[in-house]
C-alpha positions as CSV (number, residue, x, y, z in Angstrom):
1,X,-29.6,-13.6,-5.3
2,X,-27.0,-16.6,-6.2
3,X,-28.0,-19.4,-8.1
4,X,-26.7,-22.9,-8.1
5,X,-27.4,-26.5,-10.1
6,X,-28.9,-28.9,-8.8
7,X,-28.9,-32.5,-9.8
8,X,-30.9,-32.9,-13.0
9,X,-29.6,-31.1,-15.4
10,X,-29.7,-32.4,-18.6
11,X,-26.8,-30.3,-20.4
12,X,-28.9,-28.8,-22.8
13,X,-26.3,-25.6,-22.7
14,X,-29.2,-23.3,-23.2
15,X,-28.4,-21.3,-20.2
16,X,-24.6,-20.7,-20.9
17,X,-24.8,-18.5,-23.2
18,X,-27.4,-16.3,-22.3
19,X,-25.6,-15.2,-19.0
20,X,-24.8,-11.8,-19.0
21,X,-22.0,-12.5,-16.8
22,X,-20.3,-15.5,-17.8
23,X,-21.1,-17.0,-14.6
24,X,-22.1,-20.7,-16.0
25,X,-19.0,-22.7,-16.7
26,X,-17.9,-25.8,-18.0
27,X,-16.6,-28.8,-15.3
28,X,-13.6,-30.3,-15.2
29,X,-13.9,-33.1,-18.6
30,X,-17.3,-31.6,-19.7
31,X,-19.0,-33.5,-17.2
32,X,-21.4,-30.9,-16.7
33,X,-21.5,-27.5,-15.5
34,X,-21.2,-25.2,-12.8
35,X,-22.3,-21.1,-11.6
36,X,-19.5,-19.3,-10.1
37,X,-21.4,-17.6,-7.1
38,X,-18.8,-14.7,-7.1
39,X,-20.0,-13.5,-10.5
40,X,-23.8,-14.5,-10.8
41,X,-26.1,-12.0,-9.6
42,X,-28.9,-13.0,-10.1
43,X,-29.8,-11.1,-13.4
44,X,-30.3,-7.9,-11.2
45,X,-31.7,-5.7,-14.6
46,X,-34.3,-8.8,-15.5
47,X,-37.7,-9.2,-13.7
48,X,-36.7,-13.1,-14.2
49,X,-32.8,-14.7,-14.2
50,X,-32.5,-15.6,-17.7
51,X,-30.7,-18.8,-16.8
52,X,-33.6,-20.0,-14.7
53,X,-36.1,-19.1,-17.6
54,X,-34.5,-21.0,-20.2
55,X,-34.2,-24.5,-18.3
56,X,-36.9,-27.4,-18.8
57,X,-35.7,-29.2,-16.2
58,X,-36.2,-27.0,-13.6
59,X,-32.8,-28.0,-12.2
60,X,-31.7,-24.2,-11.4
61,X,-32.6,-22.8,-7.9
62,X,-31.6,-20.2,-6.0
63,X,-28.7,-20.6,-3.6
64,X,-29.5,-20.2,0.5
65,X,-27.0,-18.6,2.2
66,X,-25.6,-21.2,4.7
67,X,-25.6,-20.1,8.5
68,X,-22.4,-21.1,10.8
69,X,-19.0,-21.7,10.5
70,X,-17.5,-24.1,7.7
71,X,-15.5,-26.6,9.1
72,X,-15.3,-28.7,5.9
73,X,-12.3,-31.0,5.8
74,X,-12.3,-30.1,2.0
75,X,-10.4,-26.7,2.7
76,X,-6.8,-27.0,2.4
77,X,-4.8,-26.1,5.3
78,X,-3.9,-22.8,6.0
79,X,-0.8,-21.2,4.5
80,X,1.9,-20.1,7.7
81,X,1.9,-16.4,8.1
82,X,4.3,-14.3,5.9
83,X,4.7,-11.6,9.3
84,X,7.2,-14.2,11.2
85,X,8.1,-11.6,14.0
86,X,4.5,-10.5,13.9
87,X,5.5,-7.3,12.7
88,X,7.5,-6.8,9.1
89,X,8.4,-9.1,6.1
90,X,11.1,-8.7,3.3
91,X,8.9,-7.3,0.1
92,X,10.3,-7.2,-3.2
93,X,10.3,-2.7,-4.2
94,X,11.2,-2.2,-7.3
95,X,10.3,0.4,-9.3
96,X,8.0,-1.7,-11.5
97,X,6.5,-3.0,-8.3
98,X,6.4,0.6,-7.0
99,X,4.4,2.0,-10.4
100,X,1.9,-1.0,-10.0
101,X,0.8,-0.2,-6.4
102,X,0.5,3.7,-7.6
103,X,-2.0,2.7,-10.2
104,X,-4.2,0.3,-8.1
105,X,-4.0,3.3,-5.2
106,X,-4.3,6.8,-7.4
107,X,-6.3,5.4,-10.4
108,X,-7.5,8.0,-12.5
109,X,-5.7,10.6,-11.1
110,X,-2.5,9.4,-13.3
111,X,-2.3,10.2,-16.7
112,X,-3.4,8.0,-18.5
113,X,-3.2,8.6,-22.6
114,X,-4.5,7.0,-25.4
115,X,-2.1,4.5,-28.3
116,X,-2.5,4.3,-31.8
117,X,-4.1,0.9,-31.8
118,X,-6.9,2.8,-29.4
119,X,-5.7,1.0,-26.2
120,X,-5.4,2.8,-22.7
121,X,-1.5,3.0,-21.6
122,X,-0.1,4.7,-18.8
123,X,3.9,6.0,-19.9
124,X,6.7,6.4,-16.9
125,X,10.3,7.8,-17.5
126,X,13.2,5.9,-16.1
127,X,16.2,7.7,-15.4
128,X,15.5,10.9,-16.6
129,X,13.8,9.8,-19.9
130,X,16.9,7.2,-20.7
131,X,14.4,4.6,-20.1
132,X,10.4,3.8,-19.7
133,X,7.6,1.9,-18.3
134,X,4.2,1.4,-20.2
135,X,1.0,-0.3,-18.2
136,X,-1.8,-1.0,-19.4
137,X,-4.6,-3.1,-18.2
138,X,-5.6,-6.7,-19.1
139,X,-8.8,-7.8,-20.2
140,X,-8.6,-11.0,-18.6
141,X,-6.2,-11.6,-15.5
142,X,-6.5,-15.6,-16.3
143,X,-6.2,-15.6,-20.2
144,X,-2.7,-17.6,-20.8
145,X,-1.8,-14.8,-22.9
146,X,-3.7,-11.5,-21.6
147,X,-4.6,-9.1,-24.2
148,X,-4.2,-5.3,-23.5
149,X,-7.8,-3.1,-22.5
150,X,-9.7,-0.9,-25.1
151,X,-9.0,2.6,-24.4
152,X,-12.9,2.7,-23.9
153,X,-13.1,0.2,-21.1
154,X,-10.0,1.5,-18.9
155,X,-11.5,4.6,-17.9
156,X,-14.3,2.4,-16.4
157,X,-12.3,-0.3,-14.9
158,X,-9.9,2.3,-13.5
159,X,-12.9,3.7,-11.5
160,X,-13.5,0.1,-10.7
161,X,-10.3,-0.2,-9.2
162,X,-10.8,-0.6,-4.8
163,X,-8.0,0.8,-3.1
164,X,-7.5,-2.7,-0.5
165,X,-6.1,-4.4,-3.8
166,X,-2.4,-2.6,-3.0
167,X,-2.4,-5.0,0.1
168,X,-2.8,-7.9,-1.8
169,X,-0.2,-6.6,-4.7
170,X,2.3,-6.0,-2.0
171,X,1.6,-9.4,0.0
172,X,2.7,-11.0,-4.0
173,X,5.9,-9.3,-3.5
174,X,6.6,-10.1,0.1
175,X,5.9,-13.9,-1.5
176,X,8.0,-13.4,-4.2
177,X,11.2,-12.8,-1.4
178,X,10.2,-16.6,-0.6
179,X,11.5,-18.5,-3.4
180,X,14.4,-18.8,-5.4
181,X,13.6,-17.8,-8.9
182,X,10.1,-16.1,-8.5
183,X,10.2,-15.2,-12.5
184,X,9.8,-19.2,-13.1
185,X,8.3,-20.4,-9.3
186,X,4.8,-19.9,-8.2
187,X,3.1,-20.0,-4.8
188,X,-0.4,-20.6,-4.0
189,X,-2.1,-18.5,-1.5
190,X,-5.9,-19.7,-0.4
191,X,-8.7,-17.1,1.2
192,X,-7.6,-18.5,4.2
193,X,-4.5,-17.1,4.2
194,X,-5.1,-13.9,2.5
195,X,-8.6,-13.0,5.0
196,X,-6.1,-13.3,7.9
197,X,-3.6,-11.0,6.4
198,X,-5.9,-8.6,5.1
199,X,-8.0,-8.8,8.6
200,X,-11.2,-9.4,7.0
201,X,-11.7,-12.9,9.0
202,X,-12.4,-10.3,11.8
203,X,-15.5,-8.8,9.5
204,X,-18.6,-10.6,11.1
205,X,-20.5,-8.0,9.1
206,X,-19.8,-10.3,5.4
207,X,-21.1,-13.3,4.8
208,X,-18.2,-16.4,3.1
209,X,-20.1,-15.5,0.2
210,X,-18.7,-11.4,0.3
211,X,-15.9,-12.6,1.4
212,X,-14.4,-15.0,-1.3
213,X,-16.5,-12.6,-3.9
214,X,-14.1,-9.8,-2.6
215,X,-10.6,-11.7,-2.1
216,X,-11.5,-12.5,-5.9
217,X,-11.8,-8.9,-7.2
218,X,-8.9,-7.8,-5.2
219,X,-6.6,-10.5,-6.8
220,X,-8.3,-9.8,-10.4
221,X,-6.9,-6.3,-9.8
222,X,-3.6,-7.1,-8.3
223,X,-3.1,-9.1,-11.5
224,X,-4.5,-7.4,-14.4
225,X,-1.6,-4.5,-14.9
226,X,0.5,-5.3,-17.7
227,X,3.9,-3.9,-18.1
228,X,6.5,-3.1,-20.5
229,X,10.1,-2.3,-19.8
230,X,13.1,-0.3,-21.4
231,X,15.4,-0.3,-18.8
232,X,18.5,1.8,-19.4
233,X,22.4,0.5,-18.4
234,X,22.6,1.3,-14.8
235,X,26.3,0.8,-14.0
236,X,27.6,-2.6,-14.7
237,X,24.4,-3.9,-14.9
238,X,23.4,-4.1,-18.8
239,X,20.2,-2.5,-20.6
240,X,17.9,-5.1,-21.3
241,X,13.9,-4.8,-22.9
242,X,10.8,-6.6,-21.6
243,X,7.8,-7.5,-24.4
244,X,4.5,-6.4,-22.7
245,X,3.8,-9.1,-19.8
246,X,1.9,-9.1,-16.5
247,X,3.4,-7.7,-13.4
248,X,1.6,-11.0,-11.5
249,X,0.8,-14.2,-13.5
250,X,-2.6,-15.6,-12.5
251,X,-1.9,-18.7,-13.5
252,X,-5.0,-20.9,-12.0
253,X,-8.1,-20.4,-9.5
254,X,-9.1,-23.4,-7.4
255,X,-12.5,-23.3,-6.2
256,X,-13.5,-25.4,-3.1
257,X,-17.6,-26.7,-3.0
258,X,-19.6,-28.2,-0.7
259,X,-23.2,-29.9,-1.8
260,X,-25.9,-29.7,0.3
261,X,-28.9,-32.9,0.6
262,X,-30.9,-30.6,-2.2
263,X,-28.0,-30.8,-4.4
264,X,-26.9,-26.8,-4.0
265,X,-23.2,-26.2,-4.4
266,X,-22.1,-23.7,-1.3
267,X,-18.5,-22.2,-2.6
268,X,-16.5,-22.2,1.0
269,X,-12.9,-22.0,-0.4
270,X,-10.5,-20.2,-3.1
271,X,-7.2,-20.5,-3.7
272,X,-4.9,-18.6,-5.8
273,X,-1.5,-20.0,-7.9
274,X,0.2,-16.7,-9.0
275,X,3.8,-16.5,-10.4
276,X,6.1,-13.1,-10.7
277,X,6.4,-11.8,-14.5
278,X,9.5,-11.8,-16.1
279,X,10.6,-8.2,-14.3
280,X,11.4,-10.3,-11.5
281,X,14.4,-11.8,-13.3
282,X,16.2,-8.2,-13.7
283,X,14.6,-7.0,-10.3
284,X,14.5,-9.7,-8.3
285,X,17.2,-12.4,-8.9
286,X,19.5,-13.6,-6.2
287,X,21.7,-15.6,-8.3
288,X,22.7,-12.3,-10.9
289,X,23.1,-10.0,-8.3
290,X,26.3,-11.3,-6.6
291,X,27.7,-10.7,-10.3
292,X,26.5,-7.6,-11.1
293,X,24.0,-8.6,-14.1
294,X,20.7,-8.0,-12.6
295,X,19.3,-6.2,-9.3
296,X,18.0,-7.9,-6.2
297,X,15.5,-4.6,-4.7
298,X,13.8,-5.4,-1.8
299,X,12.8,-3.2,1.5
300,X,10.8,-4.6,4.4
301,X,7.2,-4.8,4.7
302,X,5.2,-3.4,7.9
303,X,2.2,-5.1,8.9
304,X,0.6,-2.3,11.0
305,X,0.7,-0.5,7.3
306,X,-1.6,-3.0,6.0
307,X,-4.2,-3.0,9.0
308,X,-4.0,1.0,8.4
309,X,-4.7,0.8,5.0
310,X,-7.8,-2.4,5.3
311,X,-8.6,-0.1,8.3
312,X,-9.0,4.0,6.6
313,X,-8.8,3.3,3.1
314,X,-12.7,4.8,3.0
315,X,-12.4,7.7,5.2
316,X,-8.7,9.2,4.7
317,X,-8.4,8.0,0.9
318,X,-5.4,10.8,0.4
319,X,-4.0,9.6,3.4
320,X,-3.2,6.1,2.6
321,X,-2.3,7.0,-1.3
322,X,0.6,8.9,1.1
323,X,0.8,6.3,3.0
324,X,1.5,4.0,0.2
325,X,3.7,6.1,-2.1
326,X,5.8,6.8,1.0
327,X,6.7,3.1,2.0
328,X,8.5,3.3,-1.0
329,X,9.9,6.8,-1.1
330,X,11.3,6.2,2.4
331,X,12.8,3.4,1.9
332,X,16.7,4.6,1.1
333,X,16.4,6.6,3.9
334,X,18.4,9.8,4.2
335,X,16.5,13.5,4.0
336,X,13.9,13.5,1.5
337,X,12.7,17.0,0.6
338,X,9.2,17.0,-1.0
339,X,7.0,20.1,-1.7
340,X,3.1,20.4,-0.6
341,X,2.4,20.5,-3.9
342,X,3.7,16.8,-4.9
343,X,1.8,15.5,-1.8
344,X,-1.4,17.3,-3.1
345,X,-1.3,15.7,-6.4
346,X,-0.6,12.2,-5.3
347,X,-3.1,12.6,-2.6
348,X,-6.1,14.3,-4.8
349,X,-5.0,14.0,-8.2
350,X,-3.5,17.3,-10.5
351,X,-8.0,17.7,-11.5
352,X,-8.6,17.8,-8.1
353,X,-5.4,20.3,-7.5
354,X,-6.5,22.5,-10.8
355,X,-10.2,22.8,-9.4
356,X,-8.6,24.1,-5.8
357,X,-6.8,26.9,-7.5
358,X,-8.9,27.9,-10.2
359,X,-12.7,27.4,-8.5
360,X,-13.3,29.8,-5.8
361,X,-13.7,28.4,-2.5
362,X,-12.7,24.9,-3.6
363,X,-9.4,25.5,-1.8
364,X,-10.9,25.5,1.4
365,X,-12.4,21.9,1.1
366,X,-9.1,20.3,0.0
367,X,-7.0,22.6,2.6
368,X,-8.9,20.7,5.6
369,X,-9.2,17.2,3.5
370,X,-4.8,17.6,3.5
371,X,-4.5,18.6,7.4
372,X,-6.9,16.2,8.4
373,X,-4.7,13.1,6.2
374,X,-1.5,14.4,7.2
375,X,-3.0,14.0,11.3
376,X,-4.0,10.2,10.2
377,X,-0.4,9.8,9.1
378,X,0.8,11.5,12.2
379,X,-1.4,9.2,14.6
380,X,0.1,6.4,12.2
381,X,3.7,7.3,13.4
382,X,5.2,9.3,10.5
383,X,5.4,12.7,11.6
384,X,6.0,15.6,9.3
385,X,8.9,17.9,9.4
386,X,8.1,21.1,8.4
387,X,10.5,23.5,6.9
388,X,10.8,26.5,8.9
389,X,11.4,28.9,6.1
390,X,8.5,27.9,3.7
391,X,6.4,26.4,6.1
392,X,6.5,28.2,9.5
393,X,3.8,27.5,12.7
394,X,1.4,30.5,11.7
395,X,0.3,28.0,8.0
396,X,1.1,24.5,10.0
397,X,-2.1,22.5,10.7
398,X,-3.9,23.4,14.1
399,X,-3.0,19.4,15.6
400,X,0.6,19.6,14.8
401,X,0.7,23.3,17.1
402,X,-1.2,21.2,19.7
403,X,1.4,18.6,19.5
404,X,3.8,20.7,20.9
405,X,2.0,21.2,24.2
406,X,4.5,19.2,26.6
407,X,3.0,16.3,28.4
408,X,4.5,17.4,31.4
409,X,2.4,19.8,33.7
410,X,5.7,22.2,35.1
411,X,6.2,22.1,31.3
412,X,2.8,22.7,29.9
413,X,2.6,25.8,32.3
414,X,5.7,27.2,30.6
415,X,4.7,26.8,27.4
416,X,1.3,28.7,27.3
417,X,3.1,31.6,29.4
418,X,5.5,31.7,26.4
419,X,2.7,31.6,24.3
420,X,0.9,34.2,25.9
421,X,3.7,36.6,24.6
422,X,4.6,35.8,21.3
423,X,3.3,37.7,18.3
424,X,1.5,34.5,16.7
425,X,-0.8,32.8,19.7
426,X,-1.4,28.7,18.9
427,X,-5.1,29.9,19.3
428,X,-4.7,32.8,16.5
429,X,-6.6,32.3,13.1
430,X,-4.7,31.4,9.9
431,X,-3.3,34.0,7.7
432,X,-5.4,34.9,4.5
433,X,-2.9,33.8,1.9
434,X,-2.5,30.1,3.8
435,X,-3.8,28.5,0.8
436,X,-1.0,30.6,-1.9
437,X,1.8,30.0,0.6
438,X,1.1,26.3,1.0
439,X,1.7,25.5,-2.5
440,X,4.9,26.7,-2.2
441,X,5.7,25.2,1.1
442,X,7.5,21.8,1.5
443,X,8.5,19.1,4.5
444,X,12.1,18.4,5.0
445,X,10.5,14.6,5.5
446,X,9.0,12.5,7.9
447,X,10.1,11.3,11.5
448,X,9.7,7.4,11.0
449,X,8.2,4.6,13.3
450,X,10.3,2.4,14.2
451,X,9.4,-0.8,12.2
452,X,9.6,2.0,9.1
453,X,13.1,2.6,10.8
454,X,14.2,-1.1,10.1
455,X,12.8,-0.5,6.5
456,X,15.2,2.3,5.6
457,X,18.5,0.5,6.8
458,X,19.8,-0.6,4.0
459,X,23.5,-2.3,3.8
460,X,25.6,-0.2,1.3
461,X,26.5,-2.5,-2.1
462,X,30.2,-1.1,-2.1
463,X,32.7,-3.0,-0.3
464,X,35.5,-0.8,1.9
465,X,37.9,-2.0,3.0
466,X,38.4,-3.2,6.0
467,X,40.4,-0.9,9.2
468,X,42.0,-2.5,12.1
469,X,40.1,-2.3,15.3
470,X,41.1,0.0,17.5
471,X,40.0,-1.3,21.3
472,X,39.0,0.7,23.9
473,X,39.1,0.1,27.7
474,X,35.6,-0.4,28.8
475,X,36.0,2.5,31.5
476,X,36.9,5.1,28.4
477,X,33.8,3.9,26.0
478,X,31.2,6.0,25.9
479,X,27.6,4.6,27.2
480,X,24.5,5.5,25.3
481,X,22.5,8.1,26.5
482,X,19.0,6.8,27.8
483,X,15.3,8.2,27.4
484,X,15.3,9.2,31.1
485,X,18.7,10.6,31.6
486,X,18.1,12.7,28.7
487,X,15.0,13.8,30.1
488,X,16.9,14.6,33.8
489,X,19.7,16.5,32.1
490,X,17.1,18.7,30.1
491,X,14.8,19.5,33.2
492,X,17.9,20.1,35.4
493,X,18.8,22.9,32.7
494,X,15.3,24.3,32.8
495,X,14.6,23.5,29.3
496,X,11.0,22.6,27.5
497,X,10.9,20.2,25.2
498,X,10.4,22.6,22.5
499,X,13.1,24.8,23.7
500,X,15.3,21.7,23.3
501,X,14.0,20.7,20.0
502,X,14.9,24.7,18.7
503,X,18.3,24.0,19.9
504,X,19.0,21.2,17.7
505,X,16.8,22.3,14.6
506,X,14.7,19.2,15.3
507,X,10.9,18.8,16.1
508,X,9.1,19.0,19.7
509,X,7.6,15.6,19.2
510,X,11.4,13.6,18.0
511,X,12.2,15.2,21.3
512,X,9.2,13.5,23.1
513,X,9.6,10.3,21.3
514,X,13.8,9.8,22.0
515,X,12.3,10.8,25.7
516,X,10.3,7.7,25.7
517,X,12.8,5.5,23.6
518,X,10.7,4.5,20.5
519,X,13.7,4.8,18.6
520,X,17.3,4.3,18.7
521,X,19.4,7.7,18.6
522,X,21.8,7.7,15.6
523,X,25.6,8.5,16.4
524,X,25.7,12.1,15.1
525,X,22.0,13.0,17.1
526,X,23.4,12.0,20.2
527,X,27.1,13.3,19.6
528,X,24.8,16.6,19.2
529,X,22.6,16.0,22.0
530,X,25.7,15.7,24.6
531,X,26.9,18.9,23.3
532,X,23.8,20.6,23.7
533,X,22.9,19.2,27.2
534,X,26.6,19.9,28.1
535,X,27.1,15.9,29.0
């Protein structure tokens, strides 16, 4: 239970010190003090609080929770929503950025090593080893000058670490995008704000109390990695070194109270100033950029990826560590090869990995854990593609065979009389060596949504010069091909979906999808499509 001041107390600072949380703190001009209810507890492991038991005055009592909605004109107003179209927002993804929302996702499972002066660090190349990164963890997220972790407390605060805090590291860095010089410029963000983003003003399940106590961790998280850069020359752009400094600057916490008749202090706001570190001055800088002298990185931020991850992040864990290292990945674009093995480890962890190959029957656990992630990222809208060679239908999870049934009846038939005579039957049992051949399997990438679609387009930095125009009579231009006429032109060939799909080397579902138009056909697909469907 919470406890609170009420009026009476005497400032005998007897109870300050003796709080094994540091909950008790000082007001504004030593007028007295106050309890921060997100960090008292109520002395859970003493049969009395030891606050209450050392005041005279009686003036310490616990704190009711308050019924109803708070409409106190004390809140400041909330902050306009970062998600203007409702759907994606510029975010700043940088590889500093991109390291950060690793660590707060896979935790443990990175290496972390041990430094001379016995603090916890966690080293990344750059560039092939002509650079690095080292993070390490602060002690204090709103010390002025944070001071790096023991290497015997970062094990603990590692396992401390809640998955939900990526969402609030990556809504910093789609603020960041909304000033000028964000290494020198703060912006404030209240609970208001951040509750709406993160969805939890939908969880009528926590009282305000959970909910401020929980927007508070997640930001203490966000801002406690510490980084330090040795960034290599990357083409005009110079090398340059960065001192040990925090990723997000935590620079004040404003706390919002309302007093009761009994003198009990209800907390029923928080707001948050936070400014970018210096990274953001070689990553993130408008005004170098133009000249060549710094970066400006920045990819675009879909909403529907934070609801998925505030939505799964306790029952598909592997799934939204994919989830999360993939919005970065993916966001160049182009084909991105990656082995079974890779999504393992950043899924599980290499212990986890080890213990699958080495224990015996481990594997099997882990096998259906990485099917049933992959079908929450499928759901989600990024679909694999599995390489034919290394990771053919007979070792491919049992949902992505049932994907390929055709929605269409005429075509549904067809498939299962195909299926009825081939040599591997979609209701046949998995080989014996799936596990062994898995490892050595790999996805030729992922079919993207569409929103992720508008996060790989990416204008290319080289200028070309420009060609003259060359117009066309509107009779002789080409029209784009449309969901249903592609759809006509198949069925009035007698193909299935699939058959279609083997044609062009692509998967049963893109077919499906470009049937239904949830994306836009590139120039070369639908050169290849015409040729196929002889159009």
């Amino acid at each position: 239970m919470t406890y609170t001041i009420q009026n009476g107390c005497i400032l005998c600072s007897r109870c300050g010190p003796l709080c094994p949380k540091d909950a008790i703190k000082t007001k504004a001009n030593d007028e007295g003090y106050w309890i921060d209810p997100t960090l008292c507890d109520g002395c859970r492991d003493f049969a009395v609080p030891r606050c209450l038991d050392a005041c005279e005055v009686g003036s310490l009592a616990p704190l009711i929770p308050k019924k109803g909605r708070y409409k106190s004109t004390l809140l400041p107003a909330a902050i306009p929503n970062i998600f203007l179209n409702g759907k994606t927002t510029p975010f700043a993804s940088s590889l500093v950025v991109w390291e950060t929302c690793n660590i707060l996702a896979q935790r443990d499972s990175l290496p972390w090593q041990v430094d001379t002066g016995d603090r916890g660090y966690y080293p990344r190349s750059v560039h092939r080893g002509r650079g690095a990164m080292t993070f390490r963890l602060a002690a204090d997220p709103e010390a002025p000058c944070p001071v790096p972790m023991a290497a015997s407390d970062v094990r603990a605060a590692i396992a401390g670490f809640d998955i939900r805090a990526t969402c609030v590291h990556l809504i910093f860095a789609a603020y960041a995008t909304t000033v000028d010089c964000p290494w020198q410029d703060t912006f404030t963000l209240n609970d208001q704000h951040l509750e709406q983003c993160l969805g939890l003003d939908k969880r009528k399940d926590l009282t305000k109390l959970q909910r401020l106590t929980l927007l508070k961790n997640l930001v203490h998280q966000a801002c406690q990695i510490l980084v330090e850069i040795d960034w290599p020359r990357q083409g005009k752009v110079p090398s340059f070194h960065l001192a040990e400094h925090p990723v997000w600057h935590l620079l004040d916490t404003q706390y919002y109270f309302e007093t009761d008749d009994q003198g009990g202090h209800y907390l029923i706001g928080l707001g948050f100033t936070i400014r970018c570190g210096i990274w953001a001055k070689h990553f993130l800088n408008k005004q170098s950029y133009p000249h060549q002298a710094a970066f400006y990185q920045y990819s675009s931020l879909p909403q529907s990826l934070i609801a998925e991850v505030m939505g799964h992040w306790q029952q598909h864990e592997g799934a939204i560590r994919l989830l999360l290292w993939l919005l970065f990945k993916l966001r160049l674009g182009g084909e991105h090869r990656m082995t079974v093995r890779t999504l393992l480890r950043i899924a599980y962890g290499e212990a986890r990995l080890t213990e699958a190959t080495t224990v015996r029957g481990a594997h099997k656990r882990l096998l259906n854990t990485f099917e049933s992630d992959l079908e929450t990222l499928y759901y989600y809208g990024l679909s694999p593609q599995f390489d034919p060679d290394t990771y053919p239908p007979e070792i491919q999870p049992l949902w992505a065979r049932v994907a390929a049934i055709p929605d269409d009846a005429d075509a549904a038939l067809d498939f299962w009389t195909e299926d009825a005579h081939r040599d591997l039957s979609l209701t046949d049992i998995a080989p014996r060596d799936k596990w062994v051949r898995l490892l050595n399997a790999r996805l030729l990438g992922f079919d993207l949504p569409e929103l992720w679609q508008q996060t790989v387009r990416r204008p290319s930095a080289k200028r070309r010069r420009s060609r003259p125009k060359h117009h066309h009579p509107p009779s002789q231009s080409p029209r784009h091909l449309s969901g249903h006429a592609i759809k006509v032109a198949r069925q009035g060939q007698n193909l299935t979906q699939r058959a279609l799909a083997e044609r062009m080397g692509k998967s049963q579902s893109w077919i499906r999808d470009i049937e239904k138009e949830r994306f836009h056909l590139s120039s070369e697909d639908e050169a290849l499509l015409r040729q196929t469907l002889e159009l």
